[in-house]
Structures are given as C-alpha cells and as structure tokens.
gemmi code that builds the backbone of each chain (N, CA, C; Angstrom):
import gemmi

chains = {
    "A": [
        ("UNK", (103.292, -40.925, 181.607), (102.868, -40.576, 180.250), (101.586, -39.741, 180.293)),
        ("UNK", (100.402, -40.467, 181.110), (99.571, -39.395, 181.241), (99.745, -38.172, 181.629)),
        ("UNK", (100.151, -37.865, 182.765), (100.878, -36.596, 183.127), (101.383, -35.786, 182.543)),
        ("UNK", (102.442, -36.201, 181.530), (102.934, -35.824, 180.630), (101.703, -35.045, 179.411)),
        ("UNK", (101.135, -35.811, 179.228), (99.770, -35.329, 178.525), (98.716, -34.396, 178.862)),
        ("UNK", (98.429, -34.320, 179.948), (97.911, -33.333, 180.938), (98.351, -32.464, 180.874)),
        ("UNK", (99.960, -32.202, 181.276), (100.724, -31.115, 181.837), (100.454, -29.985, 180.175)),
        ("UNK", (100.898, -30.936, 179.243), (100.739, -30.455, 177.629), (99.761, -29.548, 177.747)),
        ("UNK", (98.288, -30.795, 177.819), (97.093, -29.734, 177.057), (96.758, -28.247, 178.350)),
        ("UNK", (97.163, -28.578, 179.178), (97.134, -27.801, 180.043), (97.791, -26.172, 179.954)),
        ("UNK", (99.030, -26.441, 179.180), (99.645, -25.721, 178.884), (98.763, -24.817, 177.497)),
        ("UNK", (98.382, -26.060, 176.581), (97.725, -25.595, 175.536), (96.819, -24.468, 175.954)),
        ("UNK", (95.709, -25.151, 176.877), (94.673, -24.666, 177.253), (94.909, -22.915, 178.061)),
        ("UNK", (96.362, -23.026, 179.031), (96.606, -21.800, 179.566), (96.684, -20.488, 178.243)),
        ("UNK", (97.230, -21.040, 177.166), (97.553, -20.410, 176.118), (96.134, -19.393, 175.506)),
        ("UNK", (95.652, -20.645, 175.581), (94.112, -20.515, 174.339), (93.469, -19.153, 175.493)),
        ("UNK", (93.095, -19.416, 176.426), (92.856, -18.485, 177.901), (93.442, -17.408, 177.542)),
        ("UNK", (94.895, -17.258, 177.799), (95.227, -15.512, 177.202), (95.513, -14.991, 176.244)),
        ("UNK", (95.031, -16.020, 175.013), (94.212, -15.197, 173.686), (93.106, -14.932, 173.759)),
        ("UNK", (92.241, -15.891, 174.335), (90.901, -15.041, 174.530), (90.920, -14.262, 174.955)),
        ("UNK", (91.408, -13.660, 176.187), (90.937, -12.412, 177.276), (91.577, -11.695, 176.570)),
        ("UNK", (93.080, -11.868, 175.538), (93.586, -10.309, 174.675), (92.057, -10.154, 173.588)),
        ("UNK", (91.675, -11.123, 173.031), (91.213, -11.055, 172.253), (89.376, -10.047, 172.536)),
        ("UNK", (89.309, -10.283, 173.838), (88.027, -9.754, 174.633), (88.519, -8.364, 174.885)),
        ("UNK", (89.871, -7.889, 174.804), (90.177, -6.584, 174.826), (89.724, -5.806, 173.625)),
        ("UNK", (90.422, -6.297, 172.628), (90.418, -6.332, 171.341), (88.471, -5.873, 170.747)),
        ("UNK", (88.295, -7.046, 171.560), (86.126, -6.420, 170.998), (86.159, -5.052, 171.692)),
        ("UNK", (86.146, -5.325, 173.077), (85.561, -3.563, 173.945), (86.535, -2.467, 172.922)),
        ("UNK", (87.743, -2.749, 172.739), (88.279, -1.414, 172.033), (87.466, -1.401, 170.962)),
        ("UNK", (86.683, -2.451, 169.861), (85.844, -2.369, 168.513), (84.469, -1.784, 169.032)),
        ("UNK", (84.217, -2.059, 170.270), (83.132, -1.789, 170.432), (83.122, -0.032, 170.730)),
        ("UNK", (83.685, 0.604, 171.536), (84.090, 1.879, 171.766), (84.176, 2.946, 170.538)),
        ("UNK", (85.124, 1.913, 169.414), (85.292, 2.590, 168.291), (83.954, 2.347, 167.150)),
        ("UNK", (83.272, 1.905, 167.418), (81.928, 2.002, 166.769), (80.898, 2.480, 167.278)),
        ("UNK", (80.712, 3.063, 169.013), (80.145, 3.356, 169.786), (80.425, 5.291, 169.251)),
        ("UNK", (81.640, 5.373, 169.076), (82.090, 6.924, 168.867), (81.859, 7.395, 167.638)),
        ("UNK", (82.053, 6.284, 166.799), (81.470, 6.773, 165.400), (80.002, 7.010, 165.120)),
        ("UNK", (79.471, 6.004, 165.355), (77.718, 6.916, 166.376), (77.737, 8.137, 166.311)),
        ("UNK", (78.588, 8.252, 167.753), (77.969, 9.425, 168.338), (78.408, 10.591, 167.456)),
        ("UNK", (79.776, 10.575, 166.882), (80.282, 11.605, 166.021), (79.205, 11.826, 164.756)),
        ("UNK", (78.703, 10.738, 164.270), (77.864, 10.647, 163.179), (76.588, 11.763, 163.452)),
        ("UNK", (76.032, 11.345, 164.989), (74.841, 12.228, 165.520), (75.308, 13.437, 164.868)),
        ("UNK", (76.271, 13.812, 165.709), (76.847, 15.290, 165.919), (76.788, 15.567, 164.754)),
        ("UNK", (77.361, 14.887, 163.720), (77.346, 15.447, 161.760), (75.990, 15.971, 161.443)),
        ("UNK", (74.681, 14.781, 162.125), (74.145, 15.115, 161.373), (72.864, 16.384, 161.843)),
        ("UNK", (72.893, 16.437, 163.641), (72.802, 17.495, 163.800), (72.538, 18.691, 163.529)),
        ("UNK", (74.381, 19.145, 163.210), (74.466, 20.113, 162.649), (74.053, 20.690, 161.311)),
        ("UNK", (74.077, 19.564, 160.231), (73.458, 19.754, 159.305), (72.104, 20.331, 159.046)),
        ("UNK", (71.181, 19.126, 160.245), (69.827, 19.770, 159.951), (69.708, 20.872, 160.884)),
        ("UNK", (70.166, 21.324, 161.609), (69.776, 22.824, 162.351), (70.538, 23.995, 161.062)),
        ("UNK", (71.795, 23.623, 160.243), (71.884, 24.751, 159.171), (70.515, 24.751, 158.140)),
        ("UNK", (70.071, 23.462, 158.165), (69.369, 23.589, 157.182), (67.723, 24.404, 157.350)),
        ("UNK", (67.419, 23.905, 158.835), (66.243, 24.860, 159.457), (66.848, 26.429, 159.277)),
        ("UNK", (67.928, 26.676, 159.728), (67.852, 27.964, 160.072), (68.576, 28.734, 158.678)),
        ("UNK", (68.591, 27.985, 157.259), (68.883, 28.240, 156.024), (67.208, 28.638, 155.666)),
        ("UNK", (66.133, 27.629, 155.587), (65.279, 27.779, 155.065), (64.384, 28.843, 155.584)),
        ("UNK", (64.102, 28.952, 156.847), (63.447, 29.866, 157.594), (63.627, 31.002, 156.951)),
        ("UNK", (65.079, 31.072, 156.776), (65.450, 32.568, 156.297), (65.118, 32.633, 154.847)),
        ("UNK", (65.216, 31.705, 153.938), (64.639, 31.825, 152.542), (63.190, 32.487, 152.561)),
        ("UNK", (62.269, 31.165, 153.242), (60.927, 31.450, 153.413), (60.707, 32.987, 153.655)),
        ("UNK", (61.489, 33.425, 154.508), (61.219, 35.097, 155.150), (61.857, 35.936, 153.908)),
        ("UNK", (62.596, 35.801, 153.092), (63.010, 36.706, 152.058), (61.765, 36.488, 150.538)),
        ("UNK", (61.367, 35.055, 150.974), (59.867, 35.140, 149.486), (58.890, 35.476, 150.128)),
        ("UNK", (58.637, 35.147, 151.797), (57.302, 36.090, 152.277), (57.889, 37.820, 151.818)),
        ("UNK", (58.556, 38.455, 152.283), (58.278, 39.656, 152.200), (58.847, 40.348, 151.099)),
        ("UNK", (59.101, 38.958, 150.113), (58.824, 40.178, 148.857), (57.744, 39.728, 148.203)),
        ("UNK", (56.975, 38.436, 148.539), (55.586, 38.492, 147.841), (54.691, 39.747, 148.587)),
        ("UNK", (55.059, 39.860, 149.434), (54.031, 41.207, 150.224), (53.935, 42.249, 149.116)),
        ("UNK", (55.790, 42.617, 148.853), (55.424, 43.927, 147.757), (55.646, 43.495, 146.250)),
        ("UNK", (55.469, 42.295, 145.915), (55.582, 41.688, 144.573), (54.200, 42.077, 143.957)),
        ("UNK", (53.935, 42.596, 143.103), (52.535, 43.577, 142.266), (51.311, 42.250, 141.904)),
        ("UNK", (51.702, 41.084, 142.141), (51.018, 39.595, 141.569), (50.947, 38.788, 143.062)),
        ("UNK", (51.753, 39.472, 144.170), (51.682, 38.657, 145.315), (51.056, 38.187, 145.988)),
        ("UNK", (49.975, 39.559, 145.760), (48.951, 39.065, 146.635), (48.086, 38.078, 146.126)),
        ("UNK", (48.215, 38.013, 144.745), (46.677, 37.929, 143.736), (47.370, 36.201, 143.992)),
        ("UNK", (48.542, 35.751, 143.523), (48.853, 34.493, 143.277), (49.164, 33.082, 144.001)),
        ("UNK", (48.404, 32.138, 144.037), (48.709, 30.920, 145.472), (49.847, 30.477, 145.248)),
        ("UNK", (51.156, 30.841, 145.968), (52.511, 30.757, 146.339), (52.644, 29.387, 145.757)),
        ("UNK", (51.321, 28.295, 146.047), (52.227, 26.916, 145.890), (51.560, 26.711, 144.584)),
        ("UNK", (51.134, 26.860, 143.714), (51.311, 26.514, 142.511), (52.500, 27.443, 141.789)),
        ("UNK", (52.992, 26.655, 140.807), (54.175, 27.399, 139.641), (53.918, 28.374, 139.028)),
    ],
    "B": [
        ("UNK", (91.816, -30.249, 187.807), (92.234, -28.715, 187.390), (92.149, -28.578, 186.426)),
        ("UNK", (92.952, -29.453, 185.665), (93.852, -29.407, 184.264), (92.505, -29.085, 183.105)),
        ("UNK", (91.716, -30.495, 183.329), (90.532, -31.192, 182.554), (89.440, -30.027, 182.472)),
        ("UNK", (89.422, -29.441, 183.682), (88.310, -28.015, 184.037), (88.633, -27.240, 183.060)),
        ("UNK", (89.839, -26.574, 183.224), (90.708, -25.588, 182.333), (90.349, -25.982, 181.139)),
        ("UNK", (90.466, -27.016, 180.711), (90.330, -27.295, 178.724), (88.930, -27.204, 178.486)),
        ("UNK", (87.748, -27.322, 179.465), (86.535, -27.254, 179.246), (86.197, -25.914, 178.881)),
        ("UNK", (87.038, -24.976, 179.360), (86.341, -23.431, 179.747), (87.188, -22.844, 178.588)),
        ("UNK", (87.823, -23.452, 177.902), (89.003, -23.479, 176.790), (87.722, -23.243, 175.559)),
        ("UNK", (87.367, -25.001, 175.631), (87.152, -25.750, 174.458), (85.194, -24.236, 174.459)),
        ("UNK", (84.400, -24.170, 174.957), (83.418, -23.943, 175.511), (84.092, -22.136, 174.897)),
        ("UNK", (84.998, -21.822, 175.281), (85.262, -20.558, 174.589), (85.949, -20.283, 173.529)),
        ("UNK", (86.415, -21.223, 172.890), (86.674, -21.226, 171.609), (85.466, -21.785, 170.603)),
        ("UNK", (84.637, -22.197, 170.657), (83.497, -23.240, 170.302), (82.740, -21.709, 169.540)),
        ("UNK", (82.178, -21.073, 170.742), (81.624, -19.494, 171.121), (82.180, -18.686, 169.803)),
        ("UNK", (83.329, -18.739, 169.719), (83.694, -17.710, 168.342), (82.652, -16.359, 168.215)),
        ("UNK", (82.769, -15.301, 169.038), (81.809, -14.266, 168.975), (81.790, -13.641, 167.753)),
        ("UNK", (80.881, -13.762, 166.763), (80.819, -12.725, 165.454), (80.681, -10.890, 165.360)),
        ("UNK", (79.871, -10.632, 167.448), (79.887, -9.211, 167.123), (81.202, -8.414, 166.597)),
        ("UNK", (82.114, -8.582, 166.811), (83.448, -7.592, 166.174), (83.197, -7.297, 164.799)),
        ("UNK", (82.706, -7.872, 164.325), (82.287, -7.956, 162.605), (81.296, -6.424, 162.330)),
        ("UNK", (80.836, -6.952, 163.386), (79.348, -6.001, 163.420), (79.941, -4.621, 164.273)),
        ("UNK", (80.585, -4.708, 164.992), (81.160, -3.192, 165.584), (81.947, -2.855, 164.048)),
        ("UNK", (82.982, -3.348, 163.742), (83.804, -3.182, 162.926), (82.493, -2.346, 161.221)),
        ("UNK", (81.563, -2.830, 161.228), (80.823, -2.577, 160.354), (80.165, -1.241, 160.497)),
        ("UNK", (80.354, -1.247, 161.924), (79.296, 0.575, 162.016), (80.461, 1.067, 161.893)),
        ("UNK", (81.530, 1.008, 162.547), (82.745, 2.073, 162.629), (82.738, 2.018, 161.104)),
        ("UNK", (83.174, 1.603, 160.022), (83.579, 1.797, 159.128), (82.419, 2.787, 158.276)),
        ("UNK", (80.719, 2.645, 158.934), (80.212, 2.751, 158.030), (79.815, 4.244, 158.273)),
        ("UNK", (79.799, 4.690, 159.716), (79.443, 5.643, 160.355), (80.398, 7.138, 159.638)),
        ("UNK", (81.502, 7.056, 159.208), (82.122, 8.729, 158.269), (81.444, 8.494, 157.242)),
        ("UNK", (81.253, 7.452, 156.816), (80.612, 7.208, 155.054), (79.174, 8.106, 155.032)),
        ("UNK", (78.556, 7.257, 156.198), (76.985, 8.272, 156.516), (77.025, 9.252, 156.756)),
        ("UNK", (78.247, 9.982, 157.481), (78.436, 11.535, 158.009), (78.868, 12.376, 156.857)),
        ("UNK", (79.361, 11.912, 156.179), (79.780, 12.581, 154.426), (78.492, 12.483, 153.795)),
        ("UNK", (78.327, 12.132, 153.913), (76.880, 11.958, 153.252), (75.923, 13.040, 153.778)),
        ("UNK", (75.412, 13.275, 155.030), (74.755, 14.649, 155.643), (75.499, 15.670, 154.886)),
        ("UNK", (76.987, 16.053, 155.145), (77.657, 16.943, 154.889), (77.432, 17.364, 153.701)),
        ("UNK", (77.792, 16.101, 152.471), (77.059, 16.694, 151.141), (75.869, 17.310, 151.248)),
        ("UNK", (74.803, 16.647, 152.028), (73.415, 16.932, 151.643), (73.555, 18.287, 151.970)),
        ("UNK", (73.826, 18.957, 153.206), (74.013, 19.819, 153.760), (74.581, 21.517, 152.566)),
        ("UNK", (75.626, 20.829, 151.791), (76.322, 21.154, 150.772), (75.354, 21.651, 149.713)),
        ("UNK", (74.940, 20.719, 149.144), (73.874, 20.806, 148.239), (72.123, 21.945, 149.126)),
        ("UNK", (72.083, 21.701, 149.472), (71.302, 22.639, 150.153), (71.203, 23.772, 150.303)),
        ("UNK", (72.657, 24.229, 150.251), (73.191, 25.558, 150.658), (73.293, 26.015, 149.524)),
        ("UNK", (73.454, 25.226, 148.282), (73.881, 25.989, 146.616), (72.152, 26.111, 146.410)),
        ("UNK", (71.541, 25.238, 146.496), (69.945, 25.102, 145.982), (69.609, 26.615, 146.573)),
        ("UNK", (69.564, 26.286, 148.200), (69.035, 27.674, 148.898), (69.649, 28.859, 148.289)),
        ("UNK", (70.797, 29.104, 147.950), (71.375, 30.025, 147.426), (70.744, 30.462, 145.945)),
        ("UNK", (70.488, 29.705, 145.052), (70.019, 29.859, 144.003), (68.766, 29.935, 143.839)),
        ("UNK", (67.930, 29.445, 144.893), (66.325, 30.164, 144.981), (66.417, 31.558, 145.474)),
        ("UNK", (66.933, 31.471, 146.424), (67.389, 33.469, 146.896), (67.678, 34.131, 145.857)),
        ("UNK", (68.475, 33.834, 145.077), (68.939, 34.695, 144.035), (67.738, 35.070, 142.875)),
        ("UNK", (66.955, 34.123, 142.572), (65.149, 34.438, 142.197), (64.305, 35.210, 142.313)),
        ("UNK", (64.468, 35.331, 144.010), (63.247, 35.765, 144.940), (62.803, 37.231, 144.447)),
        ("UNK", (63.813, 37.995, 144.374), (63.364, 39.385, 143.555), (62.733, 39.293, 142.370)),
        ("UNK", (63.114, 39.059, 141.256), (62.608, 38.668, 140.180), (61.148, 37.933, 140.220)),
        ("UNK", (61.020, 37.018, 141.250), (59.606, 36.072, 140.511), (59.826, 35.267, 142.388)),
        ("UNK", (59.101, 35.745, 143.089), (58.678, 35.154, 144.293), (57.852, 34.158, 143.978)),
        ("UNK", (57.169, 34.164, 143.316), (55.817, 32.518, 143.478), (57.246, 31.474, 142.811)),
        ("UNK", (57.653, 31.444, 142.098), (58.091, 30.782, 141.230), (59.672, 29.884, 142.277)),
        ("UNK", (60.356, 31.393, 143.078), (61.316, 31.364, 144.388), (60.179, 29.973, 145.166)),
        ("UNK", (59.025, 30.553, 145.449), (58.739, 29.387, 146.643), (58.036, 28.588, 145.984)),
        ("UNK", (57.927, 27.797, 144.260), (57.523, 26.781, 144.475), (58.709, 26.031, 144.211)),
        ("UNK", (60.246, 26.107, 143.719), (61.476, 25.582, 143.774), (61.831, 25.493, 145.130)),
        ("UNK", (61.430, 26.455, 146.069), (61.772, 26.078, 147.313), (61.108, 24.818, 147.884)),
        ("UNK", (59.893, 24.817, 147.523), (58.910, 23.529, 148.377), (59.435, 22.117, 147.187)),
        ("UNK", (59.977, 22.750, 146.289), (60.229, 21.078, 145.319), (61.637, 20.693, 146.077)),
        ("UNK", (62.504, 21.538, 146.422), (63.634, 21.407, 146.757), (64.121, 20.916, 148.703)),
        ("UNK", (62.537, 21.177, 148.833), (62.500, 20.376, 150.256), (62.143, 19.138, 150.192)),
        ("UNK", (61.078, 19.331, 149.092), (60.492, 17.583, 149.087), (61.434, 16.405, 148.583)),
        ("UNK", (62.655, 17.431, 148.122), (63.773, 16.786, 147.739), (64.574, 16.044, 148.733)),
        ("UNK", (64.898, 17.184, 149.682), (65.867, 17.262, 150.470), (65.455, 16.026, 151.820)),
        ("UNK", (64.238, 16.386, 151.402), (63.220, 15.410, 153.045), (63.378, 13.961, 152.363)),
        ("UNK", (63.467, 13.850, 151.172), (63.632, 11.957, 150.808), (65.120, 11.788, 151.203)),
        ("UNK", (65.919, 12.725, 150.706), (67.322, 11.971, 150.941), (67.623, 12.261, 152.498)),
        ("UNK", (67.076, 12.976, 153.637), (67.384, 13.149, 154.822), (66.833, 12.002, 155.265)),
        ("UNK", (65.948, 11.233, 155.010), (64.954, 10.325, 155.538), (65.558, 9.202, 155.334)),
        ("UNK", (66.326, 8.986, 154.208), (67.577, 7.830, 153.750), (68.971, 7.386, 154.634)),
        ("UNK", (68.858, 8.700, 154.759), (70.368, 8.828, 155.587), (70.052, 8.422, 157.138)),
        ("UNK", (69.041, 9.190, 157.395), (68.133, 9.136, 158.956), (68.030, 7.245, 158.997)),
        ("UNK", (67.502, 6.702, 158.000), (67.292, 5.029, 158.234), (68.170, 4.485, 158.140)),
        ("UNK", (69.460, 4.498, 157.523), (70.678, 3.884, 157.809), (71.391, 4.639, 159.021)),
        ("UNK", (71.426, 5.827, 159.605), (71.818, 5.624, 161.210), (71.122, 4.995, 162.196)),
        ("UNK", (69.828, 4.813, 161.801), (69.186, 4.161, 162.849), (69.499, 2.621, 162.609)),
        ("UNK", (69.514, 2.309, 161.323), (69.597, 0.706, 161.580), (71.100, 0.428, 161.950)),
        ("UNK", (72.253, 1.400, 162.057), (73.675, 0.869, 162.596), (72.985, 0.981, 164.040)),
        ("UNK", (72.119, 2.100, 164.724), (72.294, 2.070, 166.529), (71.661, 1.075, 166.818)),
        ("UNK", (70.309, 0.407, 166.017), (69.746, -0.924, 166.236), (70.533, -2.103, 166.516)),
        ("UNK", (71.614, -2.154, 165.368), (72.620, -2.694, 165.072), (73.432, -3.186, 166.245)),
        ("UNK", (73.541, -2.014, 166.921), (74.891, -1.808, 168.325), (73.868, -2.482, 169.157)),
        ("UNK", (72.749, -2.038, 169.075), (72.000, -2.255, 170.155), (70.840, -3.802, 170.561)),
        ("UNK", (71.606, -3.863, 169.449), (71.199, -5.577, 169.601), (72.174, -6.766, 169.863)),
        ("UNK", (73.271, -6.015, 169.806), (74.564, -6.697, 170.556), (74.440, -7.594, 171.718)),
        ("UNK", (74.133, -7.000, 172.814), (73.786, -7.983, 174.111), (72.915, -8.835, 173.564)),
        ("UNK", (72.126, -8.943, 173.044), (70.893, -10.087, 172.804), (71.461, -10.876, 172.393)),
        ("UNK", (72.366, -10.652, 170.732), (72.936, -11.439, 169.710), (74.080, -12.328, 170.957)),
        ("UNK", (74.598, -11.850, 171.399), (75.900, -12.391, 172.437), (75.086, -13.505, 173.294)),
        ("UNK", (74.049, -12.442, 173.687), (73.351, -14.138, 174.446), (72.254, -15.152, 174.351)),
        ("UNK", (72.582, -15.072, 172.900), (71.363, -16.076, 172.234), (72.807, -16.943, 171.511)),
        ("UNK", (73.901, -16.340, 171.495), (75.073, -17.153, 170.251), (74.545, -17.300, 168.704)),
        ("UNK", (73.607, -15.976, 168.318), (73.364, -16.152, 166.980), (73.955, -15.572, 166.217)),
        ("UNK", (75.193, -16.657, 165.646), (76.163, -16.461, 164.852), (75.433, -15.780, 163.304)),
        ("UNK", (74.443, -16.973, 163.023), (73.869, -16.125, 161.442), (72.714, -14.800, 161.466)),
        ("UNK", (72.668, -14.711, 162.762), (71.851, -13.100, 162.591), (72.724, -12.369, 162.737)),
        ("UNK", (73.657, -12.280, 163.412), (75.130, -11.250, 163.523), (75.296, -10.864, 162.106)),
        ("UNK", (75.890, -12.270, 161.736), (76.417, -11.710, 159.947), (75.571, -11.085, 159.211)),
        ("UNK", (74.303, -11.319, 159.579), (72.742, -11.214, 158.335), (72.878, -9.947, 158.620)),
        ("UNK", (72.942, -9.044, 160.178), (73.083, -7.617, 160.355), (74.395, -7.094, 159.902)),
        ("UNK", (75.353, -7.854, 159.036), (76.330, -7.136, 159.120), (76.324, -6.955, 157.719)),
        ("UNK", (76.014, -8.442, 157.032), (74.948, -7.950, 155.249), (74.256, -7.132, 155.301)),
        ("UNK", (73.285, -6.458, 155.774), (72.178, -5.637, 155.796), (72.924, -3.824, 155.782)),
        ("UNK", (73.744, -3.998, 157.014), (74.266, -2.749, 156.698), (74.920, -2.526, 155.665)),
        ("UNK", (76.000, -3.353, 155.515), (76.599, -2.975, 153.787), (75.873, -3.251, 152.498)),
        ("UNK", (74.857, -3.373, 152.794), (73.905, -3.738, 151.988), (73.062, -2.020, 152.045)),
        ("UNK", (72.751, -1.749, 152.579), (72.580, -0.303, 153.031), (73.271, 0.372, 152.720)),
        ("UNK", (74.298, 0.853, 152.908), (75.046, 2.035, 152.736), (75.417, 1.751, 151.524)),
        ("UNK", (75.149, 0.765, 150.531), (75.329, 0.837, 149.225), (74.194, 1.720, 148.315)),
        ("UNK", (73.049, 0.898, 149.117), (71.492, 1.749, 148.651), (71.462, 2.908, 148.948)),
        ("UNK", (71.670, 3.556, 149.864), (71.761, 4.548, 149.810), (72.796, 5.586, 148.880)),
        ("UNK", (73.517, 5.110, 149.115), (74.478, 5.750, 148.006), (74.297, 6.206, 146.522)),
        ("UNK", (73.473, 4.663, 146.268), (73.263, 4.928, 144.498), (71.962, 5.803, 145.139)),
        ("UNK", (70.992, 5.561, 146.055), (69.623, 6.248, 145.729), (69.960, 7.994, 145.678)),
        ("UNK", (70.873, 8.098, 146.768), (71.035, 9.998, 146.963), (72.465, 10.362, 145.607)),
        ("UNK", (72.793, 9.489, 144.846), (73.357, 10.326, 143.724), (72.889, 10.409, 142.710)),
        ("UNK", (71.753, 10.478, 142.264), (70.861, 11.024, 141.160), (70.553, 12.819, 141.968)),
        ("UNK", (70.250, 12.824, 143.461), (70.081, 13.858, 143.658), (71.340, 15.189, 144.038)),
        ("UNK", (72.429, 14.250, 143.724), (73.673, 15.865, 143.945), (74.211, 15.468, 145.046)),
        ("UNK", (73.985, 14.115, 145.404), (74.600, 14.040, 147.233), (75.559, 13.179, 147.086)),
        ("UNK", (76.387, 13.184, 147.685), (77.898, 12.218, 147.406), (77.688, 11.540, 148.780)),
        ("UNK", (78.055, 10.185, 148.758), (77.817, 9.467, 149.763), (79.095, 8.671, 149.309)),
        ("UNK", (80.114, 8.014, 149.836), (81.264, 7.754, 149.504), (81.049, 5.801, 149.730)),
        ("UNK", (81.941, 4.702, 148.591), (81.377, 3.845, 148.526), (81.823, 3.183, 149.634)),
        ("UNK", (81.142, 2.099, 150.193), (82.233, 1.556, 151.827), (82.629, -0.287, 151.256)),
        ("UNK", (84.116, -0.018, 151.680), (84.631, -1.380, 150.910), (84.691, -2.413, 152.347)),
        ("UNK", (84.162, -3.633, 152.283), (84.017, -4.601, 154.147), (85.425, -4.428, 154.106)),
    ],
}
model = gemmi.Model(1)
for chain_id, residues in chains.items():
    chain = gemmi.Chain(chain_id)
    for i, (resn, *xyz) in enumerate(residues, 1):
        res = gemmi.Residue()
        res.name, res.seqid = resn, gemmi.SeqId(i, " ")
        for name, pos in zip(("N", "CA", "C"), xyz):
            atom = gemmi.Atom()
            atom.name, atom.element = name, gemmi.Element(name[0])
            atom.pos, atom.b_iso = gemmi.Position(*pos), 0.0
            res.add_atom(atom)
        chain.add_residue(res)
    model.add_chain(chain)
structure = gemmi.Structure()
structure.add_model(model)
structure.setup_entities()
C-alpha cells in the first residue's frame, strides 16, 4: 500500500517537474520578448530625436539668417515676443 | 528518491515566480511608448513646419514660437524618456526580484508601470501627442 502511494506521488511529482521546466521555457521566451521590445523601443525613439535635432537646427538657421536681413533684426532680442 | 523528488516539486511550486507578469508588462507596454515618440515626432514636424512658414514674415516672433514649442516638446520627451527608463529598471531588477522571492514588489513594479503609461498618456494629450491606451 505504501508503495503504491509512493509510486503515485512520484508520478505526480514527475509531472509537476515537466510543467515547470515547460513552464521555465515559457518565461525566457517572455523574457526575450520584452527584452526586444526595449530595444525596438530605443531604436523608435532614437530616431525620433535625431529628426528632431536635425529638424530644428535647420529652423534655427532659416530665423538666424533672415533676422540678419529682417530691417528690426538686428535692433530686436529674438527671445522676447 | 521518490520523497527527494516531491521536495524539489513542492519547493518549486511554493516559488510561483511573478516575473512573467513583469516581462509580459514591458512587452505590452514598450509599442504603446514607441507610438508615442512617433506622435511626438509627428507633431513636431507640423509645429516646425508652421514656424518656417512665419520666418519670412516676422523672424522674432518665428523664434519665440520656436523656443515655446521646444519647451514644449522637452516636457513631453522627458515623459516618455521616464517611462522607458522605468520599464529597463524594471527588466533590470529581475535577477534581484527572483532572488529575494519578492512576490509583492514584482506586482508593485508591474502596478507602477501601468500605472505609468496611463500618466503619461493623459499628461502628453493636452499637448497633440497620441499615446495609445494599454489594456493588462
């Protein structure tokens, strides 16, 4: 009878064992897929701020050189309204 | 044998690891935040466009919409910038969380982020930025 009981949870126990280790698959693949969304995220945002440097630069350079020949340009401090 | 086996059983089922919650939480949350740049990005490009279109007409006036429209742009980049950092914190506190077994700081980081990417959301749509809502 004991044996019998043993052999059982034993069986149970082999079970529970290779759900865990699927289940330990299961994290590293969650982990990978949140590891990539990261990195893809970097990459988004990246790109964004280098359009946005190399958007503004170029603004800045089109109000510098027309305050140069703007008739008030010289006279007026750019950062007030 | 048998008795060993149910120990290493019982001892790993007991364990119940909560990080998956927390991977599962950046993956989901990480396009939400990247749409979110993209808008900003979006919006930037119409703003910049429409101060250019000024600049002939009235240069002082071109660069003080330009400097309001950065001081704009620098709060909601700075928003977006603190919710990617708190998902890589997030990842990156994984090993610790795993070997301390702290089940209620796991979850508390996994409240915090969706707790986040909500704030952010409402904070950058008053300014033109679409940040898309994230459902757990």
């Amino acid at each position: 009878m004991m044996s019998i009981l043993v052999e059982l949870l034993t069986a149970i126990a082999q079970a529970a064992v290779a759900y865990e280790q699927a289940n330990e698959a299961d994290k590293a693949a969650l982990e990978g897929q949140a590891r990539a969304a990261i990195d893809a995220l970097r990459g988004t945002r990246s790109a964004a701020i280098a359009d946005h440097d190399a958007r503004t630069a170029e603004t800045q350079k089109e109000i510098d050189d027309a305050l140069k020949v703007h008739p008030l340009g010289a006279l007026k401090d750019p950062s007030v309204p | 044998v048998s008795t060993f086996r149910l120990l290493i059983v019982s001892v790993a089922l007991a364990g119940c690891d909560p990080t998956p919650v927390l991977f599962k939480a950046v993956a989901v949350g990480a396009p939400v935040v990247a749409a979110g740049y993209r808008s900003l990005d979006a919006a930037d490009k119409d703003q910049q466009n429409a101060i250019r279109a000024e600049i002939k007409d009235d240069p002082q006036k071109a660069q003080a919409d330009l400097n309001a429209h950065l001081k704009r742009y620098g709060i909601a980049a700075i928003s977006l910038d603190t919710t990617m950092a708190t998902m890589q914190t997030a990842l990156d506190s994984v090993p610790a969380l795993k070997a301390a077994h702290d089940k209620k700081a796991t979850m508390d980081l996994v409240s915090t982020l969706f707790k986040l990417y909500e704030d952010v959301r409402q904070e950058l749509a008053p300014l033109g930025i679409d940040v898309p809502k994230v459902t757990p």
